[in-house]
N, C-alpha and C positions, 0 to 999 in steps of 0.2 A: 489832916492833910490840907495845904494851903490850896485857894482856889485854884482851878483851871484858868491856862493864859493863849493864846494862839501861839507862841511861842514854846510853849512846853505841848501841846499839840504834835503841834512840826516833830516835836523832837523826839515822841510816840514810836517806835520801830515796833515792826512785828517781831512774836518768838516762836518758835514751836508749837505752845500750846496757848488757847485765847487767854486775854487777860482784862481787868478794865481798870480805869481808874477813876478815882470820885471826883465830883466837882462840888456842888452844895443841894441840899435839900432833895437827896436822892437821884439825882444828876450825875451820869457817869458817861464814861464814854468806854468803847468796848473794841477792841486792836486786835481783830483776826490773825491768823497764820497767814491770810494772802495779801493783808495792808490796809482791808477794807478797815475804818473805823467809824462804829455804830455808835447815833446818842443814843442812851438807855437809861428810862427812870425807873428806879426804886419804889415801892409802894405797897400800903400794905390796904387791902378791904376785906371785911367780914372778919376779921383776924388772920386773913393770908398773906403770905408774904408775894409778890407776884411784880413781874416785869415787863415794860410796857417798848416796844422801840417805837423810835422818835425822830429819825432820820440820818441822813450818814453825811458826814465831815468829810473836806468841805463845803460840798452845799448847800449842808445846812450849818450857817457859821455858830460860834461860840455863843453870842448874842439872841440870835434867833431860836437856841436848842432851850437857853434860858426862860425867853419867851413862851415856849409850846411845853416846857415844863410848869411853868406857875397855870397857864392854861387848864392843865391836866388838874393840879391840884385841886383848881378851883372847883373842878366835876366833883372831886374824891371828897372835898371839905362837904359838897353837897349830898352826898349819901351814894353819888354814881361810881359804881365800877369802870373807867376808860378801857380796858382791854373790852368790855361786854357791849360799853358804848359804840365802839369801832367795829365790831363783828356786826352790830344790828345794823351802822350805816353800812356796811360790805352788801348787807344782806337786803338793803332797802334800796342800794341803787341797782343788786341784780335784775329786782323783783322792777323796778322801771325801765331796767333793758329791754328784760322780755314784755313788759306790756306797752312798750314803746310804741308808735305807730307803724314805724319800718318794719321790726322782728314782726310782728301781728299780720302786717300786708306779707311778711314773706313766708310763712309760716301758713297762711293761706292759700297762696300761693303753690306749696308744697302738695297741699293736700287736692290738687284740681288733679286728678288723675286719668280723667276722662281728654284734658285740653291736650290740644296738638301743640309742636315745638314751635309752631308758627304765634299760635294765641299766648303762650307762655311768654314766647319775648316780644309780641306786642305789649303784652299787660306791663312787663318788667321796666322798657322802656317808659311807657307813659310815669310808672310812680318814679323812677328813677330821673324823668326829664323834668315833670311837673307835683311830685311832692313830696319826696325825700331831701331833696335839697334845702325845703323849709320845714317840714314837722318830723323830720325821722325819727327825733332822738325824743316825741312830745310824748308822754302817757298817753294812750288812746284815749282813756276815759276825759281826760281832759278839754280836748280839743271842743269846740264851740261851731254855730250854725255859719256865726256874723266870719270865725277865722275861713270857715270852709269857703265860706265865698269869697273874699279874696283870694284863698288860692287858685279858685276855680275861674276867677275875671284875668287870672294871668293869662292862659289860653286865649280867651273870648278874645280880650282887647288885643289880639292879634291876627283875631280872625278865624281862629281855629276852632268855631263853634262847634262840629263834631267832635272834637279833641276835649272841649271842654263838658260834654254830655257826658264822654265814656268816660272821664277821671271822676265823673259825679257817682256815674253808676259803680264803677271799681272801687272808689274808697267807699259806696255805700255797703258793699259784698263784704270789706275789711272789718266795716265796723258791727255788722251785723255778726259778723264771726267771733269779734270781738267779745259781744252780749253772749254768743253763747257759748264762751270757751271761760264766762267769768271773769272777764277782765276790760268788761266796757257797761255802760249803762243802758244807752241811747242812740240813737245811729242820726246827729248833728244835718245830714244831707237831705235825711225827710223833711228840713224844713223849707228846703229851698226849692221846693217845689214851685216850677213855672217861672223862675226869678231871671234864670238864663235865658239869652237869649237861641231859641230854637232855631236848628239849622234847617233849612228846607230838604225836602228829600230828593236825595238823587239816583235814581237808576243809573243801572252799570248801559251804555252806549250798547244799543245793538241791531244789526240789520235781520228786520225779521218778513221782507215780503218776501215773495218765489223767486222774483226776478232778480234784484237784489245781492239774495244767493247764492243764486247762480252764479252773478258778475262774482262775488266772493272767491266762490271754489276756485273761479278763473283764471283770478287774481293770484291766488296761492298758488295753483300750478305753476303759474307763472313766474312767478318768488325768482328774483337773480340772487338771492344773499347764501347764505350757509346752507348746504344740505340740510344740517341735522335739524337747523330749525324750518326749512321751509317742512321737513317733518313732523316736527311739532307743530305746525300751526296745520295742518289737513288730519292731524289725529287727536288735537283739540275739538276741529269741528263733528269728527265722529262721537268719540267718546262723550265728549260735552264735561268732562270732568274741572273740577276749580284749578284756578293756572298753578297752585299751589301744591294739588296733587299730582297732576303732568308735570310739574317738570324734577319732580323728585322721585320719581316712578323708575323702581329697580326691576332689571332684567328676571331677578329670582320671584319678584312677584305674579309672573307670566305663567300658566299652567301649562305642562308639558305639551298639549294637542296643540297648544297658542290661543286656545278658543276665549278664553276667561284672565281676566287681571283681574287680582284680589288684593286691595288695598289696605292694609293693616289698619285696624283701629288708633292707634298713635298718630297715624299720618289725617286721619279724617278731622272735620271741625266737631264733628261730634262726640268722636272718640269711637266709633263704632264701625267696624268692617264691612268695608264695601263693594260687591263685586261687581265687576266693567265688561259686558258679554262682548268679544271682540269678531265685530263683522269682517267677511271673507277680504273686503278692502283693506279693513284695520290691520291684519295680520299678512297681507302679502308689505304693506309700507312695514310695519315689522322686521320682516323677512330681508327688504334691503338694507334699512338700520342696523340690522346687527352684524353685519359685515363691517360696519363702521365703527360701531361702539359694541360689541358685544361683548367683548373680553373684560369690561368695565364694570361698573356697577350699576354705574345708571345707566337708562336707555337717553336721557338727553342730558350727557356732561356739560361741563362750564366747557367754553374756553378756551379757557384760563388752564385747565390742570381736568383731568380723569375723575380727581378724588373728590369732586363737588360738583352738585348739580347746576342744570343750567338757568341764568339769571332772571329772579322774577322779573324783568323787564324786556324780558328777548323777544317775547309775543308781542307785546305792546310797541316796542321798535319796529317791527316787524309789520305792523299792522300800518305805522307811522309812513314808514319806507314805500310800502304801495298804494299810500296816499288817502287811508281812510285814517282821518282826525276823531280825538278825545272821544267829539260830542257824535260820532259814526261809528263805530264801533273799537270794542275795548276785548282783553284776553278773557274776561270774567262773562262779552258778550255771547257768548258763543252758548252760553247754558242760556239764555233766555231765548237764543236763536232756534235751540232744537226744542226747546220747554213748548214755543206758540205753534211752532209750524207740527210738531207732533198732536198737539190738543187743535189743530185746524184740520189735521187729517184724521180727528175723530179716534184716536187712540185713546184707553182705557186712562184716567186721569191718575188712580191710584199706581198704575205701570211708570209713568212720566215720572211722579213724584217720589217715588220708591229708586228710580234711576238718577235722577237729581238729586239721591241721598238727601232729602228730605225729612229726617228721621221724624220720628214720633214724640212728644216732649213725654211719653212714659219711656225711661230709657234703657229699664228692664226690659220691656218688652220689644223697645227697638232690637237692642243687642241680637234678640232672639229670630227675630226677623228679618236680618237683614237677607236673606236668601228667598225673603219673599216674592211671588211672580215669577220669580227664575226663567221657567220656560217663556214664559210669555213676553219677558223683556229680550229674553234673546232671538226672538221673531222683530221685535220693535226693533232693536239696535239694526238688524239686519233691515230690514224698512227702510231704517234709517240712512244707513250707508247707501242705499240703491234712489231712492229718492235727493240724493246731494247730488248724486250720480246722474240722474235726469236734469235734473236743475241745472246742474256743469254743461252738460250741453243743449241747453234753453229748453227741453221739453218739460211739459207740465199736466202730464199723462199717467196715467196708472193702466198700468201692463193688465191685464183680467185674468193673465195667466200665473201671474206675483201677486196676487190679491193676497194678501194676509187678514187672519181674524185681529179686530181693531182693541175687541172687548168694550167695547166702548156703550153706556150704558146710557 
């Protein structure tokens, strides 16, 4: 049969059943039932007779199919099988998918079972803003100390020297995981040790003398803006919990007496369950929130809408609105506020830190003890609430007949 033309192509109709026709040197093209037409080489290795496809007409023109067939040949003249050759590159670029640096950071990612939904899409964000854009698709094993630090000077030279620590520390978790899931050497970020430039540390803003405080509470009762958050910000200062866990705090996790809020381990930075002893204050503001929001889910909605909590930034507005700035106090200030003035009143140190979810870095045995102190912190929380309580109205007294045991050692 004479050669294939573009012309006798064209003129190729489907039938019924597939059919193909030759062109030269095992070159054929192949005319489905639905129109599609496949090139297809002929070829025989090991003594089989076997069929190779090649691409489909016309985008791959007459010319080009010619091309990627003498190609082929040229493997087969050399002792290679093409169909065997093509399965191992199938099989060589899965295997750099998954050891890619992205699949590798997400995949790690997966497995943080402990992290809250908060640190999940912190972490996700950083590789997604600052290093999937450049190495996503790189072998892990690959990557180098000199590449990592360029990555990591995109951050810095913008100032964002914290930003450029954590992506240090997070791809150094990636690639440590990498080493031990088999599919990295070396972790490239241990060499850059000290090379970034160090951000200074900052403490979270917070008003921590008696007097202070007191102006504080004052302030909050005084709050002209939204009920629900001038609520939030007077059971922030009791509870002292992260602006993270108030303001996604569900009604269901309230125990029937009202006494106790019990914070699912998902929601904590630890992962571990933590219970909030809620003083007679705490639970009478309660009492008129849910009038307000209680048919909801949350105790402090958006809003915006019922079905979402309310905005990590509402406190911190809040805070802005009555006039106390950045570097005066912050929504995160409020746990270093009850943390000094609890260890100034001589309360038991391991009580504070056990309530400031502080966990233990053995997190077996955290787990296990999160109900530790129980009774003794819910003397403190109550402490606590009555002593804001003095403070609110400038005394700075202790009743003799409120004394509470401090534990204090």
């Amino acid at each position: 049969m004479a050669a294939l033309t573009d012309t006798k192509l064209r003129a190729l109709k489907p039938q019924p059943a597939l059919y193909r026709v030759s062109d030269m040197a095992g070159l054929c093209i192949e005319i489905r039932p639905t129109g599609l037409k496949a090139w297809r080489l002929r070829y025989r290795h090991a003594g089989k007779a076997k069929m190779l496809s090649l691409g489909v007409y016309p985008s791959m023109s007459l010319q080009e199919a010619r091309k990627e067939r003498d190609r082929q040949r040229d493997l087969i003249a050399k002792g290679i099988d093409p169909s065997e050759a093509r399965q191992q590159a199938k099989a060589q670029a899965l295997v750099a998918a998954e050891d890619s640096f992205e699949a590798v950071a997400r995949e790690w990612m997966s497995k943080q079972a402990k992290w809250s939904e908060s640190t999940r899409n912190k972490a996700l964000w950083l590789f997604e803003t600052y290093a999937f854009p450049w190495i996503s698709k790189r072998p892990v094993r690959s990557l180098t100390a000199p590449e990592m630090l360029i990555l990591l000077r995109r951050p810095e030279s913008l100032g964002k020297l914290e930003t450029a620590q954590r992506l240090k520390q997070r791809c150094g978790q990636v690639f440590r995981y990498a080493i031990g899931t088999g599919r990295g050497e070396r972790d490239p970020t241990a060499d850059l040790k000290g090379v970034l430039t160090t951000a200074k540390v900052r403490h979270h803003a917070s008003v921590t003398d008696k007097a202070g405080v007191g102006e504080l509470m004052r302030a909050i009762d005084s709050f002209t803006g939204h009920f629900i958050t001038r609520c939030a910000l007077q059971l922030t200062a009791l509870t002292f919990v992260r602006p993270g866990e108030l303001r996604k705090w569900e009604w269901r996790e309230i125990a029937e007496d009202g006494a106790e809020w019990r914070i699912p381990g998902e929601k904590m930075k630890a992962g571990i369950t933590h219970i909030v002893p809620l003083s007679r204050q705490a639970q009478a503001i309660l009492e008129e929130l849910r009038a307000v929001t209680g048919r909801g889910r949350y105790v402090f909605p958006s809003l915006r809408g019922p079905s979402r909590p309310m905005s990590e930034n509402t406190i911190n507005a809040a805070l802005r609105r009555m006039g106390y700035g950045n570097d005066q106090m912050t929504a995160h200030g409020f746990r270093s506020m009850a943390s000094t003035l609890l260890n100034e009143d001589g309360f038991n140190g391991d009580w504070i830190e056990r309530q400031l979810a502080h966990c233990e870095k053995d997190g077996v045995r955290a787990a296990y003890n999160y109900a530790q102190y129980l009774p003794e912190r819910r003397k403190m929380m109550q402490a606590w609430a009555d002593t804001l309580d003095r403070l609110r109205r400038g005394a700075d007294v202790i009743d003799i007949t409120q004394r509470v045991d401090r534990g204090s050692r």
